[in-house]
C-alpha positions in Angstrom: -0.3 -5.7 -19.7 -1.4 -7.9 -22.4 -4.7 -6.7 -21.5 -4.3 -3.6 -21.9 -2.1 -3.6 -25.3 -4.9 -5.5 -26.7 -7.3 -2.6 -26.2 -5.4 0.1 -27.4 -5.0 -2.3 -30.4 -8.8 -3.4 -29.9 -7.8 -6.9 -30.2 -11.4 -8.4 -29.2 -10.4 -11.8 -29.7 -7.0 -11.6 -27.6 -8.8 -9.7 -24.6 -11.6 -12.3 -24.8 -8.6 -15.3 -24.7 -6.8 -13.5 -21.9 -9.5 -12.9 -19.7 -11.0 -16.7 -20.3 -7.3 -17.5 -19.2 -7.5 -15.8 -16.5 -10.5 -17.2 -14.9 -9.4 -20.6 -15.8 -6.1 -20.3 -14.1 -7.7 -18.3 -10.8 -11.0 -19.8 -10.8 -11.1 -18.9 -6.7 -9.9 -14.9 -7.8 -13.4 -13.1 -8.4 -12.9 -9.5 -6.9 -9.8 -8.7 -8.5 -10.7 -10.1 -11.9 -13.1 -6.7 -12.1 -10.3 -4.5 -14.2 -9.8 -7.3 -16.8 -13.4 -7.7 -16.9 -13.5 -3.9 -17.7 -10.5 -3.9 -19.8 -12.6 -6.4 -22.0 -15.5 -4.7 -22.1 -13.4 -1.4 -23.3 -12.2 -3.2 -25.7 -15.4 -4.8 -27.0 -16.5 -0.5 -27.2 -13.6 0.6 -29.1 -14.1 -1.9 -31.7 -17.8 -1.1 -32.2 -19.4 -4.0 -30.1 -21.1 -1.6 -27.7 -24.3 -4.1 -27.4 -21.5 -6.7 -26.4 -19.5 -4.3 -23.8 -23.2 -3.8 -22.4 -23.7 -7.3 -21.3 -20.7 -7.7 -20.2 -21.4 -4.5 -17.7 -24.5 -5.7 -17.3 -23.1 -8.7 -15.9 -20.5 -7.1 -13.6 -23.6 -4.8 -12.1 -25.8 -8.6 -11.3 -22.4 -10.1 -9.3 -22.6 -6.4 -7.2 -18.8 -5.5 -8.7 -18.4 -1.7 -8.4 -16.1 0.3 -11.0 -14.4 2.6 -9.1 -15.2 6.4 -10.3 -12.7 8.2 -11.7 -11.1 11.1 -10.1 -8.1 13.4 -10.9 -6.5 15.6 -8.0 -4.2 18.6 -8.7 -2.9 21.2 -6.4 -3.4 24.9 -7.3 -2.0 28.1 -4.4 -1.7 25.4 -1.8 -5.3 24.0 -1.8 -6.0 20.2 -3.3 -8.6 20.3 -5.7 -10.9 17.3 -6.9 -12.5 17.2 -10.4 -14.6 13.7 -11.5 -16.0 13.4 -15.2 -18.2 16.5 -16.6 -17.7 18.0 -12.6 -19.9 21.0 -12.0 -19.0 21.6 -8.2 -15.8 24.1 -7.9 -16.8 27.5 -7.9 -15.8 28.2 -11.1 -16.9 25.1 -12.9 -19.0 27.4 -15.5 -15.4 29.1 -16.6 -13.4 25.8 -16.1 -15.6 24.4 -18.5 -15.6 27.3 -21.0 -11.8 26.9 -20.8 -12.0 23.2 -21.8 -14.1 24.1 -25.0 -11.8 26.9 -25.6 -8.1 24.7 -25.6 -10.1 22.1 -28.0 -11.0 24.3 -30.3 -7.0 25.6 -30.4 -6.1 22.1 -30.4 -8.0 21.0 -33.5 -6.6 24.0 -35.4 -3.7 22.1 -34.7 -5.2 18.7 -36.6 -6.4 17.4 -33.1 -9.6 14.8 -33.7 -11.4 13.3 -30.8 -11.2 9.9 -30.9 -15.3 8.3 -30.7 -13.1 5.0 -29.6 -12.8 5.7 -26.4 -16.3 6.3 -25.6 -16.9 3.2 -24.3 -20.9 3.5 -24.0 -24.0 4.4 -25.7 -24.0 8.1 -26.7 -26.9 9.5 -25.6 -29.7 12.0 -27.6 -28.5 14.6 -25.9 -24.7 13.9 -25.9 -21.8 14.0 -28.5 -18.7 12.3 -28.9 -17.2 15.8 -28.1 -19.5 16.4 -25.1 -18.5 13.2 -23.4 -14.5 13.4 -23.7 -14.1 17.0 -23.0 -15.6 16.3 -19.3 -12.9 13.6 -18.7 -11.8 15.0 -15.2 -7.9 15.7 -16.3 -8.8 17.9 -19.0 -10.9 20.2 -16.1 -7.9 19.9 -13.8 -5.8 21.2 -16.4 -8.6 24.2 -17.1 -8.4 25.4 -13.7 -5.1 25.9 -14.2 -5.1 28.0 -17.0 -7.8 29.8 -16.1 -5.9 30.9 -12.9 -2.5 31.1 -14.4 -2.7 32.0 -18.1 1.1 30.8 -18.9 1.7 28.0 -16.1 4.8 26.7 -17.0 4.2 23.2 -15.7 1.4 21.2 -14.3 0.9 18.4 -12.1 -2.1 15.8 -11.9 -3.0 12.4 -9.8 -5.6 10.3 -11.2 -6.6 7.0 -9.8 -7.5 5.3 -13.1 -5.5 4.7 -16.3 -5.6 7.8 -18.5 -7.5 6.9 -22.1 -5.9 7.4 -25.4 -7.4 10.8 -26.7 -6.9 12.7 -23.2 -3.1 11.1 -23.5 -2.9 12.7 -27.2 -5.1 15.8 -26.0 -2.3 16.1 -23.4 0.9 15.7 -25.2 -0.7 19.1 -27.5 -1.3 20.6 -24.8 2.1 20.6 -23.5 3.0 21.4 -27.2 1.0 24.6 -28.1 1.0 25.9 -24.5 4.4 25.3 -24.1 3.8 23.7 -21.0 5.3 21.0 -19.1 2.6 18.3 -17.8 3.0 15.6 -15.1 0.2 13.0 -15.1 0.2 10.4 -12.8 -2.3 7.9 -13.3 -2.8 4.2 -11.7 0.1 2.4 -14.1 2.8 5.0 -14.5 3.9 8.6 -14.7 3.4 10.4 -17.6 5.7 13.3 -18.5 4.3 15.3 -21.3 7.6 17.3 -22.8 6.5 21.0 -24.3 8.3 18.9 -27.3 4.6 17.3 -27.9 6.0 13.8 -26.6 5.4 11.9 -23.7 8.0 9.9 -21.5 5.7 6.7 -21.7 6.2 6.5 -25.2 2.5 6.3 -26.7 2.6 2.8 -23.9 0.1 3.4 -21.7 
């Protein structure tokens, strides 16, 4: 928890006390230590230090730790479907992804601004800031749905990681200029994003 305040407040010098804690009172607990090592790096990324967050990856990769890929599930006419970041294998991945471009653009007329923050690596030549958070997997999940359903009235989605800040505030728009009810669950809580523009978390995630 304290972890995980510090990076939304990207606290650098608390997440680097916390986790030096940690390992001091668990000096026999390696494999579990891997999200705090992760939360850290994050941090070190949203607060500019991407040459720091680097190493500390770097690091993680040496000792063979494995950061578990992120994946969100949503059912759609009875079938489960499965999207990971910047996804190209449903069958209509080319219009799932036109959709995603299409609700951002809707969104910022609405004063939504992706947050660079929470890109949490180097941005590559051929990649943007935009590029790399519109393929977060929820935001395709939620696509598919309106590409299938123009006016769904509520929408459900499973993710096995902890949702990151702009999706959360690309979500609770969502819910408010569509007018639709959305239901994230991710790995710490559910999130119920009211057509009211709020979620039940609170902004606490």
């Amino acid at each position: 928890a304290l972890l995980s305040g510090a990076r939304n407040e990207k606290n650098t010098k608390l997440s680097q006390e916390v986790v030096d804690r940690i390992q001091k009172l668990f000096p026999d607990v390696k494999g579990s230590l891997l999200p705090a090592w992760i939360l850290l790096a994050n941090t070190y990324a949203s607060s500019g230090d991407i040459e720091k967050a680097a190493d500390i990856k770097i690091e993680l990769h040496r000792s063979g730790a494995k950061k578990k890929a992120g994946v969100t599930l949503t059912e759609f006419d009875g079938k489960i479907w499965r999207f990971r970041a910047h996804d190209q294998s449903h069958p209509d991945s080319a219009e799932i992804h036109a959709q995603v471009d299409r609700m951002s653009k809707k969104l910022i007329e609405y004063g939504y601004k992706y947050d660079a923050s929470w890109v949490i690596r180097t941005i590559e030549a051929d990649e943007t800031v935009e590029s790399l958070l519109c393929g977060h997997s929820e935001r395709l999940a939620m696509a598919l749905h309106f590409i299938r359903n123009r006016k769904p009235k509520r929408i459900q989605l499973t993710k096995n990681l902890r949702i990151c800040g702009d999706c959360h505030q690309f979500t609770k728009l969502i819910a408010l200029v569509y007018q639709c009810e959305i239901i994230v669950r991710d790995a710490n809580r559910i999130h119920h994003f009211h057509i009211n523009g709020q979620c039940s978390c609170q902004d606490y995630f």
